[in-house]
ZAMARGU-4260 file (C-alpha; in steps of 0.2 Angstrom, whole numbers, plus 5000, padded with zeros to 4 digits):
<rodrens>
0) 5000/5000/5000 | 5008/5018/4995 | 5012/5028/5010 | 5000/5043/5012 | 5008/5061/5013
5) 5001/5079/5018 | 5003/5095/5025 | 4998/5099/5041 | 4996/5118/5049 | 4988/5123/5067
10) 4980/5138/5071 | 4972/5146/5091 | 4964/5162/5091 | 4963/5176/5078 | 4980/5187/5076
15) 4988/5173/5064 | 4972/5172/5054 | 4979/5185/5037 | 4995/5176/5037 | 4987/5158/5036
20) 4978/5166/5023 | 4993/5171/5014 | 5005/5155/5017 | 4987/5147/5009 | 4988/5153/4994
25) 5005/5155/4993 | 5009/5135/4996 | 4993/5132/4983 | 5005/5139/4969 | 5017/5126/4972
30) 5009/5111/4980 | 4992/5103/4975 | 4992/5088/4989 | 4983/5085/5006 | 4984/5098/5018
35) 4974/5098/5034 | 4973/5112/5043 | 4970/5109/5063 | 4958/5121/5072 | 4955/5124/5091
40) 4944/5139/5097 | 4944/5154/5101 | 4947/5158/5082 | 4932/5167/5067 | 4924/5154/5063
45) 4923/5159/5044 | 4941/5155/5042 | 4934/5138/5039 | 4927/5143/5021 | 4943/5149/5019
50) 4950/5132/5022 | 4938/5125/5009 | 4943/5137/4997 | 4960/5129/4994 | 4954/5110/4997
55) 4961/5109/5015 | 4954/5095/5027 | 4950/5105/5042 | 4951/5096/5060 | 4944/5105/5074
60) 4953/5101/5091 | 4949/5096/5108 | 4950/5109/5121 | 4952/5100/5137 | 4971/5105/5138
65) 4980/5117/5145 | 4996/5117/5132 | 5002/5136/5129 | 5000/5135/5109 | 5018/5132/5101
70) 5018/5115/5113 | 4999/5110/5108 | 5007/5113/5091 | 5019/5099/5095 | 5007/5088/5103
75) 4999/5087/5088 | 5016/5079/5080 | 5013/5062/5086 | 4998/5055/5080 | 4997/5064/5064
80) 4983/5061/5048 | 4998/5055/5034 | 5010/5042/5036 | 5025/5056/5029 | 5020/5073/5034
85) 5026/5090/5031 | 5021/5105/5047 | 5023/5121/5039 | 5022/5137/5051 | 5008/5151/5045
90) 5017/5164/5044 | 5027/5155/5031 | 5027/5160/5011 | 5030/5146/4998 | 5040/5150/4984
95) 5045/5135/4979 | 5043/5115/4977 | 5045/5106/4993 | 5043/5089/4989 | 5062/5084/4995
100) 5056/5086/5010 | 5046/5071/5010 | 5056/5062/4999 | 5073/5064/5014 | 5061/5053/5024
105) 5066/5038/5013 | 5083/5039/5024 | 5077/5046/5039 | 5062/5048/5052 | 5063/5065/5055
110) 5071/5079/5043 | 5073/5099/5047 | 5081/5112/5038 | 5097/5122/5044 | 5094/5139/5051
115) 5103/5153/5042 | 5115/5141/5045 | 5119/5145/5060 | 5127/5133/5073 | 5123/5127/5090
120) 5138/5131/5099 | 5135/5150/5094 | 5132/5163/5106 | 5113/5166/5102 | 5109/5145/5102
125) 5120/5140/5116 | 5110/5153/5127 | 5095/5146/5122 | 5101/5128/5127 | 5108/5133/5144
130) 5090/5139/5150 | 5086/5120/5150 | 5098/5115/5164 | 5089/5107/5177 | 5075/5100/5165
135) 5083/5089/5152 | 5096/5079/5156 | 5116/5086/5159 | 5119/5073/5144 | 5109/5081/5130
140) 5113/5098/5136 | 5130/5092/5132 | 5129/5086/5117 | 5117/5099/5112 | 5131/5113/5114
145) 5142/5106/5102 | 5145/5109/5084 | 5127/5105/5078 | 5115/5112/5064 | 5105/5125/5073
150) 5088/5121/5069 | 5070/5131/5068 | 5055/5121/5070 | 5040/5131/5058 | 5046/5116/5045
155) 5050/5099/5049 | 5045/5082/5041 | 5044/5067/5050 | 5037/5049/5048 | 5022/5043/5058
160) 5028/5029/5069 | 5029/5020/5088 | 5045/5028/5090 | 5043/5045/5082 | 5026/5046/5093
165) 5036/5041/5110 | 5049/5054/5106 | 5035/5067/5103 | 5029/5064/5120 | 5044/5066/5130
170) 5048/5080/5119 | 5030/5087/5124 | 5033/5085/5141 | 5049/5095/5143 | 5042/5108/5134
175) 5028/5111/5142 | 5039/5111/5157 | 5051/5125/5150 | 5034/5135/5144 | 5027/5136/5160
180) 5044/5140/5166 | 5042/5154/5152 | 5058/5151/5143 | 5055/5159/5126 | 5053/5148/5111
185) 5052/5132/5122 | 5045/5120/5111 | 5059/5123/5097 | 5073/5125/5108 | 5069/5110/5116
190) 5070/5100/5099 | 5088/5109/5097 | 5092/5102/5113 | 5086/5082/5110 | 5088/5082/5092
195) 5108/5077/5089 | 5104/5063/5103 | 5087/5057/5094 | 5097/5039/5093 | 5091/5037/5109
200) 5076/5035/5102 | 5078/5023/5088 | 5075/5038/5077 | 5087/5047/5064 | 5087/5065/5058
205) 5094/5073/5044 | 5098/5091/5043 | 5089/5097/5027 | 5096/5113/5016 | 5090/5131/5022
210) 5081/5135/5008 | 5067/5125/5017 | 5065/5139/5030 | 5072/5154/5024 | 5073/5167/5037
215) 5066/5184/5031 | 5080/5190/5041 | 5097/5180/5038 | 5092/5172/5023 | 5095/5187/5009
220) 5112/5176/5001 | 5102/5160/5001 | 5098/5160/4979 | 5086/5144/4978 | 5073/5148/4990
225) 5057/5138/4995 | 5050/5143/5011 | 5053/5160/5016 | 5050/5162/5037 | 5044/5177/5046
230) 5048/5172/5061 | 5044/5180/5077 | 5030/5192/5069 | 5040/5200/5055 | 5030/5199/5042
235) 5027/5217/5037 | 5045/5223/5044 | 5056/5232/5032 | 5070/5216/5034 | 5076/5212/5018
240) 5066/5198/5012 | 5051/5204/5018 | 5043/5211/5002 | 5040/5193/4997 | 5028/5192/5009
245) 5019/5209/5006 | 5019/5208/4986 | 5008/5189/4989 | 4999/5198/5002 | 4995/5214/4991
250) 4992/5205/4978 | 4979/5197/4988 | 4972/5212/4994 | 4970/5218/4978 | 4960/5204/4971
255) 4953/5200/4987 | 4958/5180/4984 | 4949/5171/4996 | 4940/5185/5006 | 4955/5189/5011
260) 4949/5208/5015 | 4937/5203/5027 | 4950/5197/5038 | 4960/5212/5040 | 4948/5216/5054
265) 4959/5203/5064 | 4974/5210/5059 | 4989/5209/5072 | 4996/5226/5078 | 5010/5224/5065
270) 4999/5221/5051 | 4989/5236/5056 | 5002/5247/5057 | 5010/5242/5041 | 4992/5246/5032
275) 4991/5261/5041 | 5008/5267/5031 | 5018/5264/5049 | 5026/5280/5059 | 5028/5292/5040
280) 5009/5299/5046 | 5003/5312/5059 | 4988/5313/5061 | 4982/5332/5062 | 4966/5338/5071
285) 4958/5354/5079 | 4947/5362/5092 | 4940/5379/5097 | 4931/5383/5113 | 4914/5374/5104
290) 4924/5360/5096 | 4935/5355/5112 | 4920/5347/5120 | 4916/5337/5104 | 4933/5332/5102
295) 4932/5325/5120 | 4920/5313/5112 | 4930/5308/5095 | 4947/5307/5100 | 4945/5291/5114
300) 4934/5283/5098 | 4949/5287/5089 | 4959/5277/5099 | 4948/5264/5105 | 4945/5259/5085
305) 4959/5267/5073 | 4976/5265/5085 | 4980/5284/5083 | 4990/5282/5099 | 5003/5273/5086
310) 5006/5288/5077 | 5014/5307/5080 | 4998/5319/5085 | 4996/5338/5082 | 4981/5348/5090
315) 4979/5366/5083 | 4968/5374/5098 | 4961/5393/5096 | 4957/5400/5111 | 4961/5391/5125
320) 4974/5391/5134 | 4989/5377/5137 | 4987/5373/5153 | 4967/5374/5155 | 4962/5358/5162
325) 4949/5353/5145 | 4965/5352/5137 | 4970/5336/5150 | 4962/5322/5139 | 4975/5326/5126
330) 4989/5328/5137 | 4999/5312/5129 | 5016/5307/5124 | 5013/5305/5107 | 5002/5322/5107
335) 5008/5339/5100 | 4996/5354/5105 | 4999/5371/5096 | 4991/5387/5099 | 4983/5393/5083
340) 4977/5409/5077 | 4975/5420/5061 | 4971/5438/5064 | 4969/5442/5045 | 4955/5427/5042
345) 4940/5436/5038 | 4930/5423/5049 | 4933/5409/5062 | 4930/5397/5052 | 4943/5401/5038
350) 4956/5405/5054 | 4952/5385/5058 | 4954/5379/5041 | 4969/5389/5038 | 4977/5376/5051
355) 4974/5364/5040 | 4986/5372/5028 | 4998/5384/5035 | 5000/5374/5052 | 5001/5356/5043
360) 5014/5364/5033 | 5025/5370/5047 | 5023/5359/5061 | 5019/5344/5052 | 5039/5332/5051
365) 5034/5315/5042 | 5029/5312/5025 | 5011/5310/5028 | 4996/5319/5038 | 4981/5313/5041
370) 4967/5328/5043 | 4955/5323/5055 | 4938/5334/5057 | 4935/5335/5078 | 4918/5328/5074
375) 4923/5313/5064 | 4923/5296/5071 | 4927/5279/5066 | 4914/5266/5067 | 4925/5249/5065
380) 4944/5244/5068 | 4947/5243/5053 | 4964/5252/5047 | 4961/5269/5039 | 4973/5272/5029
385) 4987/5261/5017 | 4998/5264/5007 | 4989/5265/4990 | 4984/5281/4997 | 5004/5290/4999
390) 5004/5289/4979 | 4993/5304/4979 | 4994/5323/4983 | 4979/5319/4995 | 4966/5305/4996
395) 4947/5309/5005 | 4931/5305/5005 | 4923/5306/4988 | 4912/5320/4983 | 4905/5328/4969
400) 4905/5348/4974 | 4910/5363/4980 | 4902/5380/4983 | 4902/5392/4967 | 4909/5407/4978
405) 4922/5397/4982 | 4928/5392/4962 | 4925/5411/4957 | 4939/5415/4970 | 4950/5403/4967
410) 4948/5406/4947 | 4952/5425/4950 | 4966/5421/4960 | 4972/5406/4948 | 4970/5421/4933
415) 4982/5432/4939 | 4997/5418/4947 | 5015/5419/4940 | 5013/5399/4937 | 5008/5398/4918
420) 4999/5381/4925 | 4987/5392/4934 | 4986/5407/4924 | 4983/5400/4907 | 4968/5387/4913
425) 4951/5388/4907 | 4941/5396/4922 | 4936/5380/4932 | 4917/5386/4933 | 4918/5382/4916
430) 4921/5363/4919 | 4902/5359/4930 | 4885/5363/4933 | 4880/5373/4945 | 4864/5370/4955
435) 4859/5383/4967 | 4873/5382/4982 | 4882/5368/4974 | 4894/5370/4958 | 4895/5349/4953
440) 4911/5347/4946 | 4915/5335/4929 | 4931/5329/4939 | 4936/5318/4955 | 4937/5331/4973
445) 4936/5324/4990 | 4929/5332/5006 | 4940/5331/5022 | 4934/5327/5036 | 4947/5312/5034
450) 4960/5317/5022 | 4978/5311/5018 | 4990/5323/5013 | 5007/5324/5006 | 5017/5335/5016
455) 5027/5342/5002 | 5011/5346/4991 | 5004/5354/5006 | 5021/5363/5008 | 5020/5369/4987
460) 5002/5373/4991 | 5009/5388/5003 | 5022/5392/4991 | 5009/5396/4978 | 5000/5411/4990
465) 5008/5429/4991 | 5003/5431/5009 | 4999/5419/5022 | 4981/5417/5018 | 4970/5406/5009
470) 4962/5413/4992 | 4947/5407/4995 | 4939/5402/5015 | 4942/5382/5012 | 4956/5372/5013
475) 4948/5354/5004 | 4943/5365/4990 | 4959/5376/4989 | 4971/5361/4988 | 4959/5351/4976
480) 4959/5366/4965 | 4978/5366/4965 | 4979/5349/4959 | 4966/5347/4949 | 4976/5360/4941
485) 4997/5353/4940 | 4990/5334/4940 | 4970/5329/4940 | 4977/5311/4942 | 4985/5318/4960
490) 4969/5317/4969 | 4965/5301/4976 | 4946/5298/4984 | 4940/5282/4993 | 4924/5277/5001
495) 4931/5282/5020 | 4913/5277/5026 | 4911/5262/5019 | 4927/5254/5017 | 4937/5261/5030
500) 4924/5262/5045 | 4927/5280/5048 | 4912/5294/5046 | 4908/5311/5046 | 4897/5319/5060
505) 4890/5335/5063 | 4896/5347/5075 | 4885/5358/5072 | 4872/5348/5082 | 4884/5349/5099
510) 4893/5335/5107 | 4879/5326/5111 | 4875/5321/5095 | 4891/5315/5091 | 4890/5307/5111
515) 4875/5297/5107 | 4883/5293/5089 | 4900/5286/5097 | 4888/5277/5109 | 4877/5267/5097
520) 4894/5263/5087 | 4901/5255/5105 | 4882/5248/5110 | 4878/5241/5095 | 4889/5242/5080
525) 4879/5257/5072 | 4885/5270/5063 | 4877/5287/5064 | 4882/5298/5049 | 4877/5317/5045
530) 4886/5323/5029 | 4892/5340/5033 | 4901/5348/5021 | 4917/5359/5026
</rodrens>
């Protein structure tokens, strides 16, 4: 009877969910076998459609245990569904065949690749193995520290039998012992240590090439890859290798291969940040005496839901001073607040915009800003932002308008510029419809109550003015104009509501409005949304 052989992968809880995905599709490109993917709860239960979708056996676990999840992992070693079988860790990406590591089983019971190449006597393994002392035997500590393979265990092969299942219990067993112990990494370091005397054990290994786990990190020299390894979380890192990972995964974000965007809502913090576009943002918001009350309300939402204590923050505040105690809620490391005023606005509410433009432009020091009205809030975890969006000059909510005063001022202001660009432009009124109050454009704008911004377009906004003040009393309207104008394919607009979980409120109404909003969003799930344009 021909020997069975499969794949097997194990997954507990929800924060390895997108790179199972991932390592899914990836190992589907290069492997059409058995896989049988082994699930114990807590973890979203529709991950199991995604199982069917690339023809994995799904096994669902008992519970009554109380291993820490890298030794159930190993528990699961010894009584496995194929009589050759291949454990791949999730946070893996195939990029090659793998089949030799089956076919070393016809020598061997147990095979594992070498890591980075890297040796157990070094400093960084031999620590490793001294943590054991006093739970595995003086004799395998030993041996262990001499001039072995060092080894990683998120791929190994091995052959189901009476021996290897013996050795996997004793294995278990002194891992568990060094997990509760909370010695990092137990279960593989523990392999490290019993592997070179696996003899004892009527078992043999063989120490496989390291193109079969590829370190994202040490493994740039390695030329014939196979597995590549993000071990310890580094998936969306900036190591090296680590674009291999996020070209598979934005590729499947992009065609949204098995659902795959629905799954983002249990990304890990990493992942989350990495969508986000990482540390290059600040976020940028601001209050009045009227607005402070409602931002009391948005920014903890903005926290809770969007992460925003992850990035840089600057607070434009008019009219109140530093130190007055409704300022306290913001008083965080991460948090920048900046008096602001414009005595030449001709009303408050071009003095606040101007912020937007003239203070983003000064105080704003990464790449990116994120505008934030006061009375927007986010309605989901999802991330709101990625880095499709940094292509453009800015990206916000679509829209479809702005007010025909507005135009007519920017037009006049466009006729008269030293930049032929602007001067020598048709009139933009021209290029719409104008329906009472609204002048409907024939071209993509955005409105901003969540915007991101370049911060050298904002920065070549200001060196178009001759004075520090806008032309016209709008900042959204004002940068789309100039745009629209040097590159109409510069502005970017999404579905922030829809897509991204983040809404538009109306201040207007007072903080309790936006109070009771917030509340049916935590209560609930609901999202309450007043469009109110700038």
């Amino acid at each position: 009877m021909e020997e069975s052989r499969g794949i097997i992968l194990f997954n507990r809880g929800e924060k390895c969910i997108v790179r199972a995905i991932v390592c899914l599709y990836s190992l589907r490109q290069h492997y059409d076998g058995d896989v049988t993917f082994f699930l114990e709860r807590p973890y979203p239960q529709e991950f199991d459609e995604v199982c069917k979708y690339f023809n994995c056996k799904i096994v669902h676990n008992e519970e009554n245990h109380n291993l820490s999840v890298l030794v159930r992992k190993t528990d699961m070693f010894g009584n496995p569904p194929y009589d050759r079988t291949l454990w791949i860790d999730s946070d893996t990406v195939i990029v090659g065949k793998l089949d030799d590591m089956f076919n070393y089983l016809d020598d061997c019971d147990v095979c594992i690749p070498n890591f980075s190449d890297w040796i157990s006597s070094g400093s960084h393994i031999s620590k490793r193995i001294n943590r054991f002392k006093g739970i595995i035997e003086d004799r395998y500590i030993e041996e262990a520290l001499r001039d072995h393979a060092a080894i990683n265990t998120g791929v190994l092969s091995f052959k189901k039998t009476d021996k290897w299942k013996k050795f996997v219990e004793d294995w278990v067993k002194i891992a568990d012992i060094g997990s509760k112990k909370h010695i990092f990494i137990s279960d593989e370091v523990s392999f490290q240590v019993l592997y070179p005397s696996i003899s004892d054990w009527g078992l043999k290994c063989f120490i496989a090439p390291s193109k079969f786990n590829v370190s994202v990190v040490y493994g740039e020299k390695i030329e014939d890859k196979r597995c590549l390894h993000a071990h310890g979380q580094k998936h969306c890192l900036d190591f090296n290798l680590c674009y291999m990972w996020k070209e598979v995964f934005e590729h499947m974000r992009k065609e949204n291969i098995a659902n795959i965007n629905s799954f983002l809502q249990y990304a890990d913090k990493r992942l989350v940040s990495y969508l986000q576009g990482g540390q290059d943002v600040t976020i940028v918001t601001a209050c009045d005496e009227k607005y402070v009350e409602i931002l009391r309300e948005t920014f903890p939402n903005w926290r809770k839901y969007k992460s925003i204590d992850d990035y840089p923050v600057i607070v434009f505040v008019h009219g109140i001073e530093l130190l007055d105690s409704r300022l306290d809620f913001l008083r965080l490391k991460n948090v920048k607040i900046v008096p602001w005023k414009m005595e030449n606005a001709e009303s408050h509410r071009e003095e606040m915009l101007s912020a937007f433009v003239f203070g983003a432009a000064e105080h704003v020091k990464t790449d990116y800003w994120l505008k934030l009205d006061a009375d927007s809030y986010a309605t989901d975890s999802r991330p709101f932002i990625d880095n499709e969006m940094k292509q453009y000059a800015f990206c916000g909510h679509k829209w479809s308008y702005s007010r025909p005063e507005h135009i007519n001022k920017l037009d006049k202001w466009a006729k008269g510029h030293w930049k032929r660009k602007l001067r020598n432009a048709e009139p933009m009124i021209k290029e719409g419809e104008i329906e009472g109050n609204r002048f409907y454009h024939n071209t993509r704008r955005t409105i901003s109550f969540i915007q991101l911004h370049k911060t050298r377009f904002t920065q070549f906004c200001i060196k178009l003015l001759r004075e520090r003040k806008l032309p016209a009393p709008t900042q959204d309207t004002f940068m789309f104009y100039v745009a629209n104008r040097f590159d109409p394919k510069s502005v970017g607009t999404r579905n922030f509501k829809k897509d991204y979980g983040f809404t538009q409120g109306n201040g207007r109404r007072g903080f309790e409005s936006i109070k009771e909003a917030i509340r049916l969003v935590d209560e609930k799930g609901v999202a309450y949304a007043d469009s109110n344009e700038e």
